[in-house]
C-alpha positions in Angstrom: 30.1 -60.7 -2.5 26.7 -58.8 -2.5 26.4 -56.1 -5.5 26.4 -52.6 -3.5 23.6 -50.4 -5.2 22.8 -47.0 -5.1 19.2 -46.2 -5.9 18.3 -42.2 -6.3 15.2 -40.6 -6.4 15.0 -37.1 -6.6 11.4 -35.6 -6.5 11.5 -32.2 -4.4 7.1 -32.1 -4.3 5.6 -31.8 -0.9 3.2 -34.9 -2.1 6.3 -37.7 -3.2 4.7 -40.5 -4.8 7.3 -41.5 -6.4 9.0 -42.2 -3.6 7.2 -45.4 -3.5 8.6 -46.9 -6.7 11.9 -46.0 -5.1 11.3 -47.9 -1.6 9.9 -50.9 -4.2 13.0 -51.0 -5.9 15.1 -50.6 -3.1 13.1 -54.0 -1.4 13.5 -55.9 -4.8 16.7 -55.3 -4.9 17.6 -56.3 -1.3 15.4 -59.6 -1.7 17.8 -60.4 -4.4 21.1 -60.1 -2.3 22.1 -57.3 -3.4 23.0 -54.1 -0.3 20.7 -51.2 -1.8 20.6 -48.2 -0.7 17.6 -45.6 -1.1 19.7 -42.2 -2.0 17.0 -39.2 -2.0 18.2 -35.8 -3.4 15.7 -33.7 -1.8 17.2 -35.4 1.8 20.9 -34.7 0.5 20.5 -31.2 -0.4 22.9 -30.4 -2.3 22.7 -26.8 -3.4 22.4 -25.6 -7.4 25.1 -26.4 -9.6 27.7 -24.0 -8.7 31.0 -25.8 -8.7 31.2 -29.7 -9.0 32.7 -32.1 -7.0 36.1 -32.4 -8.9 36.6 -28.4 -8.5 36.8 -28.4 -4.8 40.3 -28.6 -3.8 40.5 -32.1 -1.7 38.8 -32.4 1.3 36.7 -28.8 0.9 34.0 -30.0 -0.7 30.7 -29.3 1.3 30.2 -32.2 3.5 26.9 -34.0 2.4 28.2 -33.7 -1.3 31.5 -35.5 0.2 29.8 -38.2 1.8 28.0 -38.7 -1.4 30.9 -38.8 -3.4 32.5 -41.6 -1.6 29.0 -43.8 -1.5 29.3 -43.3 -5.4 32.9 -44.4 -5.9 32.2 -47.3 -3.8 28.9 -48.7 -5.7 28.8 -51.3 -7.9 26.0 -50.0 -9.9 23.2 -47.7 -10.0 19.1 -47.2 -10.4 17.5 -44.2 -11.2 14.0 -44.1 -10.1 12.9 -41.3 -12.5 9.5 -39.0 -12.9 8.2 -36.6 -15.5 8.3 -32.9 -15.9 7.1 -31.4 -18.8 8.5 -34.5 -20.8 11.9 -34.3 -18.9 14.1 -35.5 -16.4 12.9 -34.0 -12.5 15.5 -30.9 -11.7 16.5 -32.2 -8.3 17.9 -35.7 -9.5 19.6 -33.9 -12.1 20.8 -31.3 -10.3 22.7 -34.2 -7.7 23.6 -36.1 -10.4 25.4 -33.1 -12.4 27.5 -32.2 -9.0 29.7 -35.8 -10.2 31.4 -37.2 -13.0 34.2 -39.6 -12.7 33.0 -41.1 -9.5 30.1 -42.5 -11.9 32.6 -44.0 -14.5 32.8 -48.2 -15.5 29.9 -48.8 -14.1 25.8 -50.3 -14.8 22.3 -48.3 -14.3 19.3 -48.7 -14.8 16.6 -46.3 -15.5 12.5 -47.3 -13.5 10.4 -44.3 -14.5 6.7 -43.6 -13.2 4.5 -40.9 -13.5 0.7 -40.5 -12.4 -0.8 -40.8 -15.3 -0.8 -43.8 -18.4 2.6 -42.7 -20.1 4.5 -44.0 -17.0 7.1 -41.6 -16.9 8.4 -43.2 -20.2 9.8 -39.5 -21.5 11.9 -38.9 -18.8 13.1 -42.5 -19.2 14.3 -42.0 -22.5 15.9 -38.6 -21.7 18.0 -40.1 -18.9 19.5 -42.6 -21.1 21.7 -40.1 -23.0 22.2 -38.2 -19.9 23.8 -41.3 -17.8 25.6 -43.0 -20.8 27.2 -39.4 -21.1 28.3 -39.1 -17.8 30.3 -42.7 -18.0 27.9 -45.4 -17.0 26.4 -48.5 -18.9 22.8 -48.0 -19.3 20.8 -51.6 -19.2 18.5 -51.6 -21.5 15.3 -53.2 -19.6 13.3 -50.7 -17.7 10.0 -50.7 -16.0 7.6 -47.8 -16.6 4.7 -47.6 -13.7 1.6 -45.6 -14.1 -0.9 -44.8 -12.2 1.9 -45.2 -9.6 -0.9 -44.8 -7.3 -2.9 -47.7 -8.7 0.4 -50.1 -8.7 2.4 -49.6 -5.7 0.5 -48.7 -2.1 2.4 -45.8 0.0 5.1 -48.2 1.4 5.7 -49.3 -2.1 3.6 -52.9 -1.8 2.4 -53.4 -5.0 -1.0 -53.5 -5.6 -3.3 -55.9 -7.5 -2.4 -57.1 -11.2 -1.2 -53.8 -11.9 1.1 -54.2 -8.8 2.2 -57.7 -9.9 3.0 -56.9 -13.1 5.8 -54.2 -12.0 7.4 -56.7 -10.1 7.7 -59.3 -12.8 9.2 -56.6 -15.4 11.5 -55.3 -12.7 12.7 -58.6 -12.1 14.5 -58.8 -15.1 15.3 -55.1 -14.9 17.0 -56.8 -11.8 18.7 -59.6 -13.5 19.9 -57.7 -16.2 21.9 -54.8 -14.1 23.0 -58.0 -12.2 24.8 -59.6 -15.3 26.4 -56.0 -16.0 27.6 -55.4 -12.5 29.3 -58.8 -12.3 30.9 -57.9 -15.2 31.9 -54.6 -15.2 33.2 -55.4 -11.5 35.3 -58.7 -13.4 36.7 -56.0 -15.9 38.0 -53.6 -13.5 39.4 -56.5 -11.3 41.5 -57.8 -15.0 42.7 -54.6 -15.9 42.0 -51.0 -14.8 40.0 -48.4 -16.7 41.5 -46.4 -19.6 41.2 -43.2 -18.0 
């Protein structure tokens, strides 16, 4: 059975370069068998965090946050293609991810960050690892940081040159290592069901 993956992105800028690392992780993670899925949060739409998910009564939820909801609960795991503002997690991606909380529970992610410039986006890495492990999910602890994106990845995602190459071969194992985790957080919830 082919690991189901989510993979968001959430830049809101008119110029979305990051948008390549996401359609590159996307491919990577297809070419390994796995049925991912590029989730975009500027496409969803969700508005600001007024009321989450959980405090709808059932079935009044808006209907893109619904739809989301049940694309959540049904992944095996999750990657968080992540870039830098002022040393901190993008507003949009945080803002979707906020609008959940159980439907992210007993399950992996993994955190690719990128950025422009040399630091690769490797701030808002680290910020989103307390964020995700807080919101119930097992955060892998390989990552790929890409910068200059623009330098490493062409606009369809293709990466480019030695710089290019390189990203694939780390996120290989980023790959392999969110595929050990899925296999056996999926094994664990097949044994016995989650405490809570």
């Amino acid at each position: 059975m082919p690991d189901n993956i989510l993979v968001f992105y959430g830049s809101y800028r008119g110029a979305r370069v990051g948008v390549r690392m996401a359609s590159f992780v996307t491919r990577e993670l297809g070419a390994r068998g796995a049925l991912a899925e590029l989730v975009d949060a500027k496409e969803i739409g969700l508005p600001m965090l007024d009321r989450m998910y959980k405090e709808y009564p059932k079935g009044a939820a808006p209907p893109a946050m619904e739809a989301l909801a049940a694309k959540i609960r049904a992944a095996d795991a999750f990657v968080f293609v992540v870039g830098e503002y002022n040393w901190g997690p993008q507003p949009g991606l945080k803002n979707l991810t906020d609008h959940f909380l159980e439907e992210w529970f007993w399950r992996p992610a993994a955190i690719v960050s990128y950025s422009p410039g040399r630091l690769s986006g490797a701030r808002a890495s680290s910020a989103w690892h307390p964020i995700l492990s807080e919101m119930g999910m097992v955060v892998v602890s390989s990552t790929v940081a890409v910068g200059p994106i623009a330098e490493t990845l062409d606009e369809a995602g293709e990466p480019l040159g030695e710089t290019g190459a390189a990203a694939q071969k780390a996120f290989a194992r980023v790959a392999a290592d969110l595929a050990w985790w899925t296999a056996a957080a999926r094994e664990q919830r097949l044994r016995q069901a989650p405490p809570y």
